[in-house]
C-alpha positions as CSV (number, residue, x, y, z in Angstrom):
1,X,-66.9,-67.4,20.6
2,X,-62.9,-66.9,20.6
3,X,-62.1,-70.9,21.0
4,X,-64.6,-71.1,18.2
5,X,-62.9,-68.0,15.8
6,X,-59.2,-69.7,17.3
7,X,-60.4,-73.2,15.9
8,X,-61.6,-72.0,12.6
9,X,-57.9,-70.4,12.0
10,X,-56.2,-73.1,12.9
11,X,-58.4,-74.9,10.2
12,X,-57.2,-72.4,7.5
13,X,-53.8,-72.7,8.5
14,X,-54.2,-76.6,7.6
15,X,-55.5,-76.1,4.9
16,X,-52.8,-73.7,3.6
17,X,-49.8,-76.0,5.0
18,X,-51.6,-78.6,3.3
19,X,-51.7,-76.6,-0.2
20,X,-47.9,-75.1,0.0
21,X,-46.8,-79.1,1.2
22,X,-48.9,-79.9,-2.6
23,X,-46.4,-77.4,-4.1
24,X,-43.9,-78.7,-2.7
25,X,-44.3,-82.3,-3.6
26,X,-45.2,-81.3,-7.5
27,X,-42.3,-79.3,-7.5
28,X,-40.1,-82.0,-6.0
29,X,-41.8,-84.6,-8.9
30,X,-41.0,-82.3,-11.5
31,X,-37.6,-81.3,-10.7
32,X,-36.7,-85.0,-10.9
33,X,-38.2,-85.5,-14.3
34,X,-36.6,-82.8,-15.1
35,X,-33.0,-84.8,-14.4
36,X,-34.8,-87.8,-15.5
37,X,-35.1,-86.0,-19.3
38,X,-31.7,-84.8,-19.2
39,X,-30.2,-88.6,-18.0
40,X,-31.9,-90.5,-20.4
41,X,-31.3,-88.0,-23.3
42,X,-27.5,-88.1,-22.4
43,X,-27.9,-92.2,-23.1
44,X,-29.7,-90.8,-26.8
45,X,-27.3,-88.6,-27.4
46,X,-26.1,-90.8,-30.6
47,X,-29.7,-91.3,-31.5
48,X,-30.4,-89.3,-34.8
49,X,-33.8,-89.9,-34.7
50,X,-34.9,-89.1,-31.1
51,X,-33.9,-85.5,-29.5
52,X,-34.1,-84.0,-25.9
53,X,-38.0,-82.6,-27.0
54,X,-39.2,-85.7,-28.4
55,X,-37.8,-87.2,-25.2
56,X,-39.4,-84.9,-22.6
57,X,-42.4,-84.9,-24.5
58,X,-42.7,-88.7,-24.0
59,X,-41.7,-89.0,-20.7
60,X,-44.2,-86.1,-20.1
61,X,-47.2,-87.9,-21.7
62,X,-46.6,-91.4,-19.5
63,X,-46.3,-89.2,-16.4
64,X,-49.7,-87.7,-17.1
65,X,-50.7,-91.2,-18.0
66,X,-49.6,-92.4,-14.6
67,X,-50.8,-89.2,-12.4
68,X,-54.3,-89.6,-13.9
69,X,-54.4,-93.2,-12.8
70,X,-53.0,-92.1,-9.6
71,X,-55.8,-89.7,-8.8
72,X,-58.8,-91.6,-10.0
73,X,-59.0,-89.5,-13.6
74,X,-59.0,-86.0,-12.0
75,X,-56.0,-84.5,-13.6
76,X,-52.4,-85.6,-15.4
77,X,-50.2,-82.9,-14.6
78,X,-48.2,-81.3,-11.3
79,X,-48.5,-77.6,-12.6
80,X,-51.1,-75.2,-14.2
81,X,-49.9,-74.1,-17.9
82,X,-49.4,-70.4,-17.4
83,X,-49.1,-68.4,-20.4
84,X,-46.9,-66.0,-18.4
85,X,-44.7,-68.7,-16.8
86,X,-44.1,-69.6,-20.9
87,X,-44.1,-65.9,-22.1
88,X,-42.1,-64.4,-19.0
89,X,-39.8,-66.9,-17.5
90,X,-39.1,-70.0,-20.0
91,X,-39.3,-68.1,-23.3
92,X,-36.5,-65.6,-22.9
93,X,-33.5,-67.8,-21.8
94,X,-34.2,-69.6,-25.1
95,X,-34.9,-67.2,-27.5
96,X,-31.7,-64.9,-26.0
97,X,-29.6,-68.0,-26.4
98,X,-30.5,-68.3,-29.7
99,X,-29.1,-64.6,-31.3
100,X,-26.0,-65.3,-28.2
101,X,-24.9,-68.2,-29.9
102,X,-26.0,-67.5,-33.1
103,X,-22.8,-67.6,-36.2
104,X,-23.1,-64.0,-37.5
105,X,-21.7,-64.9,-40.3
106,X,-24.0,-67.3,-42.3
107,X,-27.1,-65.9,-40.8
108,X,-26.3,-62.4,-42.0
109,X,-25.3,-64.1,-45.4
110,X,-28.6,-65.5,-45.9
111,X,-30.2,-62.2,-43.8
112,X,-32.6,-61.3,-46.7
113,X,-33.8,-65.2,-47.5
114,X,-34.6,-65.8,-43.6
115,X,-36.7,-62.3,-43.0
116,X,-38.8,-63.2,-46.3
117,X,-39.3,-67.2,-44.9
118,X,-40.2,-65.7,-41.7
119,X,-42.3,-62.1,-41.9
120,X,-43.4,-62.6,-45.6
121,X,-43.9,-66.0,-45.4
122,X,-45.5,-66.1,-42.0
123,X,-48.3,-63.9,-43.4
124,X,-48.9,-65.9,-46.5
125,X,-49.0,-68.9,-44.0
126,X,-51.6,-67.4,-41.5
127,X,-53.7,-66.4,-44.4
128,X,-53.4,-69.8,-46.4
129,X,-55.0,-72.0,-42.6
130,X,-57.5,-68.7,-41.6
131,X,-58.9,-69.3,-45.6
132,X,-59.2,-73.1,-45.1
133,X,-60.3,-72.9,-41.5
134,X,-63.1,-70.3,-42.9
135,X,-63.8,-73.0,-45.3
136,X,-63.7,-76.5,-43.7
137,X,-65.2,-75.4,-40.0
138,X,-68.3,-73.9,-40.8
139,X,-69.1,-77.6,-42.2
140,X,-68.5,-78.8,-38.8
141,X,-70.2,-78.9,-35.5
142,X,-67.8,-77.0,-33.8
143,X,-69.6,-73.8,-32.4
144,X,-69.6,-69.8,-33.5
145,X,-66.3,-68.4,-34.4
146,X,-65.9,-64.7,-35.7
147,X,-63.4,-63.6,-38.2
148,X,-60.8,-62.5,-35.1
149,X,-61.0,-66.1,-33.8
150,X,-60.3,-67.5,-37.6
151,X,-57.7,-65.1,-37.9
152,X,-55.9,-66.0,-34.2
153,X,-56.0,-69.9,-35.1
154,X,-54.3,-68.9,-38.2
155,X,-51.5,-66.8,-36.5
156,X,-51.4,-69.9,-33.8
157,X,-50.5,-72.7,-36.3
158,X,-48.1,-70.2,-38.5
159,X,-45.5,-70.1,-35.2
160,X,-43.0,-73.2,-35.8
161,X,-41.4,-75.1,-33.4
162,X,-37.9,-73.4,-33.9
163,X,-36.6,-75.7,-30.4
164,X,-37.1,-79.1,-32.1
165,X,-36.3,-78.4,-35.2
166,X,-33.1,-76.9,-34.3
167,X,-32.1,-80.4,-32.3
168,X,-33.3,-82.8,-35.5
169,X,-30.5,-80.7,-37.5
170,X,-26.6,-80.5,-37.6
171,X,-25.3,-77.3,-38.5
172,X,-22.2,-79.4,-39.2
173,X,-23.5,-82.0,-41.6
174,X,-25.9,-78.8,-42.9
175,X,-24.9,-75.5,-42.3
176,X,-27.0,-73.3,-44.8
177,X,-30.1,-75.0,-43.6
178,X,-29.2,-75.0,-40.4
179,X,-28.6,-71.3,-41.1
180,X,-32.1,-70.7,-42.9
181,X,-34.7,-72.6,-40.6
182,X,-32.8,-71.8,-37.4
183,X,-33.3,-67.9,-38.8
184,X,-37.2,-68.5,-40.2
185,X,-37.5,-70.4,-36.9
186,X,-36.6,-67.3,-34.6
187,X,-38.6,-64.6,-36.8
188,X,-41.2,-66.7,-37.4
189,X,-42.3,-67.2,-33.4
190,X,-42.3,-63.4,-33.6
191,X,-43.3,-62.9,-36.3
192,X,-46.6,-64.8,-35.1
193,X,-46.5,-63.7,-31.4
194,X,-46.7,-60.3,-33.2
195,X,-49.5,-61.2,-35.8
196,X,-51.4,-62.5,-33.0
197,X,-51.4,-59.7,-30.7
198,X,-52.4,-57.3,-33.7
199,X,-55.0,-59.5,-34.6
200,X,-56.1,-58.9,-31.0
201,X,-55.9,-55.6,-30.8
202,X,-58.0,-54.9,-34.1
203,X,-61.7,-54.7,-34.4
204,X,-61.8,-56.6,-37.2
205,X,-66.0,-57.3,-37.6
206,X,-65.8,-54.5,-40.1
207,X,-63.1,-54.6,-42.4
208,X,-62.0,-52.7,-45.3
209,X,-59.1,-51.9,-46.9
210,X,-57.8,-49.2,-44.9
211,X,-58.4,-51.3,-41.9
212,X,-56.1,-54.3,-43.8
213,X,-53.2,-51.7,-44.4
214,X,-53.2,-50.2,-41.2
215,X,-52.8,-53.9,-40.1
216,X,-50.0,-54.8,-42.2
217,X,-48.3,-51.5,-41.6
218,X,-48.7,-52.3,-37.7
219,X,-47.6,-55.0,-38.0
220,X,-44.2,-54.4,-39.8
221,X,-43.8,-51.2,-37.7
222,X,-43.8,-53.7,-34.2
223,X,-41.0,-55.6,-36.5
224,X,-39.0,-52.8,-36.7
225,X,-39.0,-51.2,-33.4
226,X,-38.8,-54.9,-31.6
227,X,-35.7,-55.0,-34.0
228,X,-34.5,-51.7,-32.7
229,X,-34.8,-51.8,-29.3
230,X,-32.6,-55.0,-28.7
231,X,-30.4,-53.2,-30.8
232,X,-29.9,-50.7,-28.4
233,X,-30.3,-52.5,-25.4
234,X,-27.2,-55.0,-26.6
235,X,-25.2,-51.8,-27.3
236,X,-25.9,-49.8,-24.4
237,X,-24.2,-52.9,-22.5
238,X,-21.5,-52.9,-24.2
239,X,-21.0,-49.4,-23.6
240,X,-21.4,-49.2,-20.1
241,X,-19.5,-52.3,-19.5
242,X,-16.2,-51.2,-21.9
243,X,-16.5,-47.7,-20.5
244,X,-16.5,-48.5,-16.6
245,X,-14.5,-52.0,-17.0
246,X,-16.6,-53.7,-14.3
247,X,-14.3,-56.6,-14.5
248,X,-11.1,-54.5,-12.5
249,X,-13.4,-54.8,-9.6
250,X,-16.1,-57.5,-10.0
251,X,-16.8,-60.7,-12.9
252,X,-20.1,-61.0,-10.9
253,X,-21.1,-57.8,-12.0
254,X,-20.3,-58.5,-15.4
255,X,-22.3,-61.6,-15.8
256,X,-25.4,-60.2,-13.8
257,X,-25.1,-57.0,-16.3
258,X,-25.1,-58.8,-19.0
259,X,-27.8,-60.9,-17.7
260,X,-30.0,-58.5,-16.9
261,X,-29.8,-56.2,-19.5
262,X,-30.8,-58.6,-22.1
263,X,-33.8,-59.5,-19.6
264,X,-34.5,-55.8,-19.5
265,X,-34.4,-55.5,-23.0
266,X,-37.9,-58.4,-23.3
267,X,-39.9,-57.0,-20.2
268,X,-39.4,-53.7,-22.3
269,X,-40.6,-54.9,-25.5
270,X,-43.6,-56.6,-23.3
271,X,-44.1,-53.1,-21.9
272,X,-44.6,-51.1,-24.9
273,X,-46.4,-53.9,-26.2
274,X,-43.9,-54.8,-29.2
275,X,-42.6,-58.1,-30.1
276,X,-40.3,-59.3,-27.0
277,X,-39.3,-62.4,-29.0
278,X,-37.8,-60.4,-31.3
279,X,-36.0,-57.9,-29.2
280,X,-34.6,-60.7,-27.1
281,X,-32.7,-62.0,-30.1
282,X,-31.1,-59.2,-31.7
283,X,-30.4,-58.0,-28.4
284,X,-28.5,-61.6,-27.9
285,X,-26.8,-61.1,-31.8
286,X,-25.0,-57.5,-30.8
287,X,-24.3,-58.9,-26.9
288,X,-22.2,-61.6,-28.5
289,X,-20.8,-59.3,-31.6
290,X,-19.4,-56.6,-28.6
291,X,-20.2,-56.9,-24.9
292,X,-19.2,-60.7,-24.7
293,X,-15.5,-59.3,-26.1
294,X,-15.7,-56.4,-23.2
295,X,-15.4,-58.6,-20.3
296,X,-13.3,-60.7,-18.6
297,X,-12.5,-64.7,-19.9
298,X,-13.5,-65.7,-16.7
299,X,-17.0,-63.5,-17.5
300,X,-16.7,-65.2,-20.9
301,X,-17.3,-68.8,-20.1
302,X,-18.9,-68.1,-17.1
303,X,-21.6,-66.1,-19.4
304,X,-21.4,-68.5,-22.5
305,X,-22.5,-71.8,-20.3
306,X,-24.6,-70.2,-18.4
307,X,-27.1,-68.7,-20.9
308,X,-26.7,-72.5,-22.7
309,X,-28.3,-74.1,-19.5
310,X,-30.7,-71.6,-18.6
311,X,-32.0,-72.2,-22.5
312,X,-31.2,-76.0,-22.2
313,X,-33.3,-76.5,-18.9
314,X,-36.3,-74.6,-20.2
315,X,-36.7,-76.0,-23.1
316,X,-37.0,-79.3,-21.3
317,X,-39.3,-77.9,-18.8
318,X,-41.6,-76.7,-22.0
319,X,-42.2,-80.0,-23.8
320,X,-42.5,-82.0,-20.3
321,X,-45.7,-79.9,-19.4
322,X,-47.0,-79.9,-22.9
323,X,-46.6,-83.5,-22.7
324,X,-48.7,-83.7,-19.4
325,X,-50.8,-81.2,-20.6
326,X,-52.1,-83.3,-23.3
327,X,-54.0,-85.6,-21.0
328,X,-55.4,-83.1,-19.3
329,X,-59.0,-84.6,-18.5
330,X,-60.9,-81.6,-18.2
331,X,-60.4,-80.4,-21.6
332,X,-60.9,-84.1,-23.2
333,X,-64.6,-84.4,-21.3
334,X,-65.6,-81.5,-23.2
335,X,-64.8,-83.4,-27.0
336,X,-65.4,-87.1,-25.7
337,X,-68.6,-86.8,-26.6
338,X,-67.8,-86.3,-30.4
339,X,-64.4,-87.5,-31.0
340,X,-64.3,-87.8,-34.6
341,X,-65.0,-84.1,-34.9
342,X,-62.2,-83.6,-32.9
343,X,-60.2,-86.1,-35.0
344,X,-61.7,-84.4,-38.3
345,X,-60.6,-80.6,-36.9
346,X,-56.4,-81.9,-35.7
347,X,-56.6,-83.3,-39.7
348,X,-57.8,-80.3,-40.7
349,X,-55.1,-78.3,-39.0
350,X,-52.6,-80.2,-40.2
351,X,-53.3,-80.7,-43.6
352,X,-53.3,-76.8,-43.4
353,X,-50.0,-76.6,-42.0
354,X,-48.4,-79.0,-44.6
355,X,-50.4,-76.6,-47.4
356,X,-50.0,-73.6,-45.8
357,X,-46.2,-73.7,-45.4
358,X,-45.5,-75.0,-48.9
359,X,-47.5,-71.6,-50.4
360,X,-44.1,-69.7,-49.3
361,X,-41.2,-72.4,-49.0
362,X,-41.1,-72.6,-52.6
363,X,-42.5,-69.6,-54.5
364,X,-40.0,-67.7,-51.8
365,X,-37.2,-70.1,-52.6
366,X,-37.5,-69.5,-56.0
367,X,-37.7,-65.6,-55.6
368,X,-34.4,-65.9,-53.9
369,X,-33.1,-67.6,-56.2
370,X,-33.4,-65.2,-58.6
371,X,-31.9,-62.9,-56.6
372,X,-28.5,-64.6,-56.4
373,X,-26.1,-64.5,-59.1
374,X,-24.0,-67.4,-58.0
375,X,-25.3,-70.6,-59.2
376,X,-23.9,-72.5,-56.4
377,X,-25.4,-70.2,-53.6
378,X,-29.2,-71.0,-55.2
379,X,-31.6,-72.6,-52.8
380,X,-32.2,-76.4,-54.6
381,X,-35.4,-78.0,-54.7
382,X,-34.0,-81.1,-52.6
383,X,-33.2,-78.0,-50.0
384,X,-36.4,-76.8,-50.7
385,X,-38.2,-79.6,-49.4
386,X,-36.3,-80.1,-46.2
387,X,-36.9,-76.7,-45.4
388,X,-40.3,-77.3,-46.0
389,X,-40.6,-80.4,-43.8
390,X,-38.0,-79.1,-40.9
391,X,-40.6,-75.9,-40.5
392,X,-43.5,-78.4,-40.0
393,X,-43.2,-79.3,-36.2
394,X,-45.5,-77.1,-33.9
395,X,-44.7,-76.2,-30.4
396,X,-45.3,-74.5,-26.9
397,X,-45.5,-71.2,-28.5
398,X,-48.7,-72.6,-30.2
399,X,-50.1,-74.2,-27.0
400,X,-49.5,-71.0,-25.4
401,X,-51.2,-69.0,-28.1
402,X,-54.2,-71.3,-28.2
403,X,-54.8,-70.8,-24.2
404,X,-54.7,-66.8,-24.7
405,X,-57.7,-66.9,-27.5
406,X,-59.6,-69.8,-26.3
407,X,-59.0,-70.3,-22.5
408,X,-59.9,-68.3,-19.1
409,X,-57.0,-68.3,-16.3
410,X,-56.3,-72.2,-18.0
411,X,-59.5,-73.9,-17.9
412,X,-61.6,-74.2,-21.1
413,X,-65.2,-72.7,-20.5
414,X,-66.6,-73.7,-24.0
415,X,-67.3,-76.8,-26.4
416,X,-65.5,-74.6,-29.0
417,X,-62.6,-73.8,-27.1
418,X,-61.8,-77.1,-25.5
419,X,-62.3,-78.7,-29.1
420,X,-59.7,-76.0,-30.4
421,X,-57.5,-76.1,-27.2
422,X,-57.2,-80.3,-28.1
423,X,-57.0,-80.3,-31.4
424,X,-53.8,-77.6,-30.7
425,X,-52.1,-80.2,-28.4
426,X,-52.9,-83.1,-31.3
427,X,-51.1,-81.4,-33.8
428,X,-48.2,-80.2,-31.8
429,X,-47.8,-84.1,-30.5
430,X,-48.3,-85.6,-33.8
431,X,-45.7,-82.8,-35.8
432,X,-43.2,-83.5,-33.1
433,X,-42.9,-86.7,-32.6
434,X,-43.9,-87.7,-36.4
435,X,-42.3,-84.5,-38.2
436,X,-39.3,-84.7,-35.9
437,X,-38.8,-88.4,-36.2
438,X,-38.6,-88.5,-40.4
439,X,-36.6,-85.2,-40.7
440,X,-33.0,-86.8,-40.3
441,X,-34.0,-90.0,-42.6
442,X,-35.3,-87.4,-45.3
443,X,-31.9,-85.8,-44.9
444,X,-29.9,-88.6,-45.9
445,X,-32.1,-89.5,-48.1
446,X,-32.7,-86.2,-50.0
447,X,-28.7,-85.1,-49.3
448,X,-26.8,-88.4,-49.2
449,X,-23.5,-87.0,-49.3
450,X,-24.2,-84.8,-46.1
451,X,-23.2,-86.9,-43.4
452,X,-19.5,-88.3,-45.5
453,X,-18.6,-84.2,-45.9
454,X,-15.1,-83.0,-45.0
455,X,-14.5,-79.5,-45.5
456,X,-12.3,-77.3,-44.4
457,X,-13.5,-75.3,-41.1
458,X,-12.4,-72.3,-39.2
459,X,-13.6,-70.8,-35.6
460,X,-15.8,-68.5,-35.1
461,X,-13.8,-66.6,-32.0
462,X,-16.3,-63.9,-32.9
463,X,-19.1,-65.9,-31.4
464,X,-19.6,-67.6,-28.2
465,X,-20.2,-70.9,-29.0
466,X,-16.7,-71.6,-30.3
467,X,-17.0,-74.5,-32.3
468,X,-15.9,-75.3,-35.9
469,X,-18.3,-74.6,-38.8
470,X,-17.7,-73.9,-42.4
471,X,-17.2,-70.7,-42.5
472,X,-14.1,-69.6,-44.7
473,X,-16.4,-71.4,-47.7
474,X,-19.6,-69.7,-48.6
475,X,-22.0,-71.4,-46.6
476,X,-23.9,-72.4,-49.7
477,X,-20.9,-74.3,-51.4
478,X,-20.7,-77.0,-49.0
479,X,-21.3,-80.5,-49.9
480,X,-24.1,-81.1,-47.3
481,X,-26.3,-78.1,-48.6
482,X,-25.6,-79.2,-52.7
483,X,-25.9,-82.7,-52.0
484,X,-23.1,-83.6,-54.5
485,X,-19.6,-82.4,-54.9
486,X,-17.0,-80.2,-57.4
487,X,-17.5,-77.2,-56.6
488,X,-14.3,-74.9,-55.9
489,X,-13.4,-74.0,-52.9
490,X,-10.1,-71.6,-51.6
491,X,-8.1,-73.7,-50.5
492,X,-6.5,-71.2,-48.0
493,X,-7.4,-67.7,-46.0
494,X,-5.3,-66.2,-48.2
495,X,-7.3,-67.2,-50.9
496,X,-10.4,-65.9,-49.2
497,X,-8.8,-62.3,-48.8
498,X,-7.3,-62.2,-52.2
499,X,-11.2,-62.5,-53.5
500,X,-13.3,-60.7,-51.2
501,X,-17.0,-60.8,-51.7
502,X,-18.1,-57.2,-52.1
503,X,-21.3,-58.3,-50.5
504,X,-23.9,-56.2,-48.0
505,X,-21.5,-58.2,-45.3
506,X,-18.4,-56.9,-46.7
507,X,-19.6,-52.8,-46.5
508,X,-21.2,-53.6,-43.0
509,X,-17.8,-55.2,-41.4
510,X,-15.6,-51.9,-42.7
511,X,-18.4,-49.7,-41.0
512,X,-18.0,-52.2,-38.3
513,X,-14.1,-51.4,-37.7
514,X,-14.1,-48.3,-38.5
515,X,-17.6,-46.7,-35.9
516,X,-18.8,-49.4,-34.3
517,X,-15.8,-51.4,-32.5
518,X,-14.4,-48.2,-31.9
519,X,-17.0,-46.8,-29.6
520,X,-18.9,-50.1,-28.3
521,X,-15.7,-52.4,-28.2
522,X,-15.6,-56.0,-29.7
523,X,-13.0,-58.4,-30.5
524,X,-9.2,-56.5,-31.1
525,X,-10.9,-53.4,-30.0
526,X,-10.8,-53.5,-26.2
527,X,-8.1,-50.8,-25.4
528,X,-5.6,-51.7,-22.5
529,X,-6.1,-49.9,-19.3
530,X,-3.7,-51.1,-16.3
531,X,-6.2,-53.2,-14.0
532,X,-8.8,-53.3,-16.3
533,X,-9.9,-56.7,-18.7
534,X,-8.1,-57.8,-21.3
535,X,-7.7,-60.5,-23.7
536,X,-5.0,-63.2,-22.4
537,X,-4.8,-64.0,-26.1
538,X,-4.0,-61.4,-28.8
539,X,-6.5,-60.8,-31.1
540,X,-5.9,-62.6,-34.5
């Protein structure tokens, strides 16, 4: 009896040093692609038309091609898509990176233009596919989809794919629509994220109309307070870390403060159920407008390249799995049956996208437009269809959607489901790799003169990523966004300060100086205490 109970727990112990020495091995396999992506994207670095995501995606598709060989068609990938490894771990580091690095200047300048593309416009998207989806499935032989599930594919395909878009454009060559879809991009994965959990949290079998406005007005409230609370978690760091100058005893605990305050500030937002995209972001906008300025430079670069390779690594790690993912056998046995519904559904979609985004690039752009007074700061229709195409590629945000409404713990359970969880990793593979590919060549084609602009550039020293961008200029008046030339431009700072744009920027940066640096701290307002940081360099 006990040499046959000590045999069988000897067995499970096997078994388990069997399973954790799997781990390990996928692990090991995956960490080396990893430095595989990075490698050969360092040799494409020149490349205009292929980008770190299209690379990893690649190199993540002929990997599940060779693992499914390898195990006699049973799976293509080392790890399990987790929508919490996405939502909790990878997500963050990119999105905080995002409003870290962000240049204040031009996306503030452009603030109102990039919350209509991104709230407004996701909304018009998401109803434009959850109409045509209505429309085109019931034709099909899909399966039984209520209106939550219509509404959820719409939110889904409404999140861009802010991470590739972002690495097909130079904010050099094209800095206000750099400015613009890099903005839209941000908001609109929260914007989504947001929609889709409302839409999730709504019974919305019987609707009416005070069922619709309490669903817009929930919707716009989680905007707000997501907005709000990164706010104050970026400002409450500052505070603490000007008020008890952690840098006279310890730059590690400056860098893990700052660290894990703006971590704090998503797991919050994930708490109280509001939109931890968004609170992430802002949260990374004031962090680099006052706490960066509070520390130590030794806390400064330590904090700047560290939150560009926590974001750089995860992205990578994102579009390898998706591109694994995509072969995953399982979900393609459920739809082999009937591919060409499956081909007729990813057309669908996509043909949706390209409509859906179109109904508010360029009845938004042209609302803008009217709004500006300035004929040279006027959204052109040449800009308006580059913004229109840039906003096209889907991502990981969408795969991860797609899993919540129409997986169970990752596996598909349904013909429905596995049809919708394919045709989601069709579209995102054919709009990145396609989509991604053309953007630069429309570019020059559409803006010719972009990529021969000179203009005169300043630093940003208010913003971490301290490289040269057309800032003294209106962002608008640059060469690469008017694709032609002429316009006038000062020709000196002085000439900048003798004309000062009385513009919602200009009231917000004497409000600025006069409350906010004061009490929070920021650049030239960091008072010297004996032993405590300082700036080696004077403020300018």
């Amino acid at each position: 009896m006990m040499a046959s109970q000590f045999g069988s727990m000897l067995t499970r112990l096997g078994n388990l040093s069997t399973s954790d020495h799997a781990s390990v091995v996928s692990i090991n396999l995956f960490v080396a692609l990893l430095c595989g992506c990075i490698v050969i994207g360092h040799l494409l670095e020149e490349n205009r038309w292929v980008n770190e995501s299209i690379t990893a995606l690649v190199i993540g598709v002929c990997t599940g091609v060779v693992i499914l060989l390898t195990s006699g068609g049973r799976s293509s990938h080392l790890l399990v898509f987790s929508e919490d490894l996405f939502f909790i771990y990878l997500l963050p580091p990119i999105i905080f990176n995002a409003g870290f690095q962000v240049k204040k200047k031009q996306f503030f300048r452009n603030f109102i233009t990039i919350m209509l593309f991104g709230a407004v416009g996701t909304l018009i998207s998401c109803g434009i596919i959850t109409s045509g989806v209505m429309q085109f499935f019931s034709k099909l032989d899909i399966g039984s989809f209520d209106i939550g599930d219509y509404l959820a594919i719409g939110a889904i395909f409404s999140a861009t794919d802010s991470v590739c878009t972002l690495q097909v454009l130079n904010q050099d060559e094209t800095p206000l629509l750099y400015s613009l879809v890099f903005g839209e991009g941000v908001v609109n994965d929260a914007a989504s994220v947001v929609l889709f959990n409302a839409i999730q949290s709504f019974d919305l079998t019987h609707t009416n109309l005070r069922i619709a406005l309490q669903f817009i007005g929930n919707f716009f409230y989680l905007f707000f307070t997501s907005t709000m609370l990164g706010v104050v978690a970026g400002l409450l760091s500052a505070y603490i870390i000007k008020t008890l100058y952690f840098g006279r005893h310890s730059t590690d605990r400056e860098v893990a403060l700052m660290m894990l305050m703006a971590y704090l500030s998503y797991i919050l937002a994930e708490l109280f159920y509001l939109s931890g995209i968004l609170t992430v972001f802002f949260c990374g906008i004031v962090m680099s407008h006052y706490t960066w300025h509070n520390v130590t430079e030794s806390s400064r670069v330590t904090t700047k390249h560290a939150f560009a390779t926590l974001s750089f690594v995860a992205e990578i790690f994102i579009f390898l799995y998706v591109g694994m993912d995509a072969l995953d056998i399982e979900k393609w046995r459920f739809v082999s049956k009937t591919p060409g519904t499956s081909v007729a559904v990813s057309s669908i979609l996509i043909g949706l996208v390209l409509v859906g985004r179109a109904a508010f690039v360029f009845p938004l752009s042209f609302l803008s437009n009217l709004a500006k007074k300035n004929p040279t700061e006027k959204i052109t229709f040449r800009q308006q269809v580059i913004i229109w195409w840039a906003g096209l590629m889907r991502g990981a945000v969408s795969v991860a959607l797609a899993y919540n409404q129409f997986a169970r713990s990752g596996h598909t359970q349904l013909r429905s489901n596995a049809i919708m969880i394919t045709s989601t990793i069709t579209v995102v593979l054919f709009s990145t790799v396609v989509f991604g590919l053309m953007t630069q060549p429309l570019i020059r084609f559409l803006l010719p003169h972009s990529k021969n602009t000179t203009s005169m550039v300043y630093s940003d020293s208010s913003t971490p990523k301290s490289f040269a961008v057309p800032l003294l200029e209106s962002a608008q008046n640059s060469d690469a966004d008017m694709g032609g030339h002429g316009f006038p431009r000062p020709s000196s700072l002085r000439m900048l300060l003798t004309t000062p744009s009385r513009s919602v920027h200009h009231y917000w940066r004497k409000f600025d100086d006069a409350i906010m640096r004061p009490m929070f701290g920021g650049r030239g307002f960091v008072p010297f205490v004996p032993g405590s940081p300082t700036e080696r360099s004077a403020p300018q």
